[in-house]
C-alpha positions as CSV (number, residue, x, y, z in Angstrom):
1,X,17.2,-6.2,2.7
2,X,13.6,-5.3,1.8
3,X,10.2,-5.7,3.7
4,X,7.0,-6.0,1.6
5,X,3.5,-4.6,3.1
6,X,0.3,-6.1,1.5
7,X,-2.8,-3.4,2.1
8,X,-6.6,-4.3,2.3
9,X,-7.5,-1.5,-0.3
10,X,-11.5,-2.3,-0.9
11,X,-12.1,1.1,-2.4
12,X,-9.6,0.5,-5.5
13,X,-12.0,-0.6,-8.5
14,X,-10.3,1.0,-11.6
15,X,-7.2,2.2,-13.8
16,X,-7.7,5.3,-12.2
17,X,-7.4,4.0,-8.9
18,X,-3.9,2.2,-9.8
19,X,-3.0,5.2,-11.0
20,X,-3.3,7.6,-8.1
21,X,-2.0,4.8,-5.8
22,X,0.8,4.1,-7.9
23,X,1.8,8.0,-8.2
24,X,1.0,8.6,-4.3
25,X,3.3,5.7,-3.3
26,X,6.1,4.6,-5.5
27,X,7.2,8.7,-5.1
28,X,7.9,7.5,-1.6
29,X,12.1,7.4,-0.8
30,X,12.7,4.0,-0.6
31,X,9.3,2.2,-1.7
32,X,9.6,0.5,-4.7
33,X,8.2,-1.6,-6.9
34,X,3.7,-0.9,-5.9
35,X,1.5,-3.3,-7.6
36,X,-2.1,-2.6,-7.2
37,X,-3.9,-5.7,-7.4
38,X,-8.0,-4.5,-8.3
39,X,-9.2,-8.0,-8.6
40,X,-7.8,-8.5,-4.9
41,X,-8.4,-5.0,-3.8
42,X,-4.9,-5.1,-2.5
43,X,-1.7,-2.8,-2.9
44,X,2.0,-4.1,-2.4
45,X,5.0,-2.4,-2.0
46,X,8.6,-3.0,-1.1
47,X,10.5,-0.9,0.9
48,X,14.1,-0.5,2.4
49,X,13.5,1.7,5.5
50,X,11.2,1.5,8.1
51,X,10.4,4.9,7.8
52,X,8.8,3.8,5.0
53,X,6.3,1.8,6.1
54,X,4.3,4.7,8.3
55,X,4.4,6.9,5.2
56,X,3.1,4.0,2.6
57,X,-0.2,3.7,4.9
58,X,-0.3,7.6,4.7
59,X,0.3,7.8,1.0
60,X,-2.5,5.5,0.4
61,X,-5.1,7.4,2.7
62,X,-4.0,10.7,1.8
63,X,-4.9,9.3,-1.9
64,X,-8.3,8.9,-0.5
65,X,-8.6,5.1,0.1
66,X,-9.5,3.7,3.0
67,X,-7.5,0.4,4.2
68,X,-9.0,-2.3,5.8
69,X,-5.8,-3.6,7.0
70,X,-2.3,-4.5,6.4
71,X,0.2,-7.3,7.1
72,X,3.8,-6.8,6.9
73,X,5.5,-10.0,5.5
74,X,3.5,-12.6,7.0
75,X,2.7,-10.6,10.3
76,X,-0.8,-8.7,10.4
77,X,-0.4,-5.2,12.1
78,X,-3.3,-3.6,11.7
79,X,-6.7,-5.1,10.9
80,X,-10.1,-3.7,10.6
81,X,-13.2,-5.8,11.1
């Protein structure tokens, strides 16, 4: 069974920013499908491990976007005011 994480992404603006997310985190074992929501400034993933979920955060701020938080289903786990 697969957990979702929902990411506060307010940097992502553009085609290019789906992009880079998209390549930085669906190359992740495990993560699959991203959608990168620019209207929401959001990125969602699914992923089978939870192993996973430390390495989607990383993927995304390795990309060079900053996350404002996350939730994990319906759970926050890391929120930034």
């Amino acid at each position: 069974m697969s957990s979702v994480i929902t990411l506060s992404v307010p940097g992502v603006f553009c085609g290019g920013c789906r992009q880079a997310i998209r390549g930085a985190v669906g190359t992740l074992p495990g993560v699959s499908p991203v959608r990168v929501d620019l209207e929401g400034k959001t990125v969602t993933a699914a992923y089978e491990r939870a192993t996973a979920l430390s390495g989607i955060v990383s993927a995304v701020e390795d990309a060079g976007y900053a996350i404002a938080g996350y939730r994990v289903g319906h759970q926050t786990e890391r929120s930034v005011a």
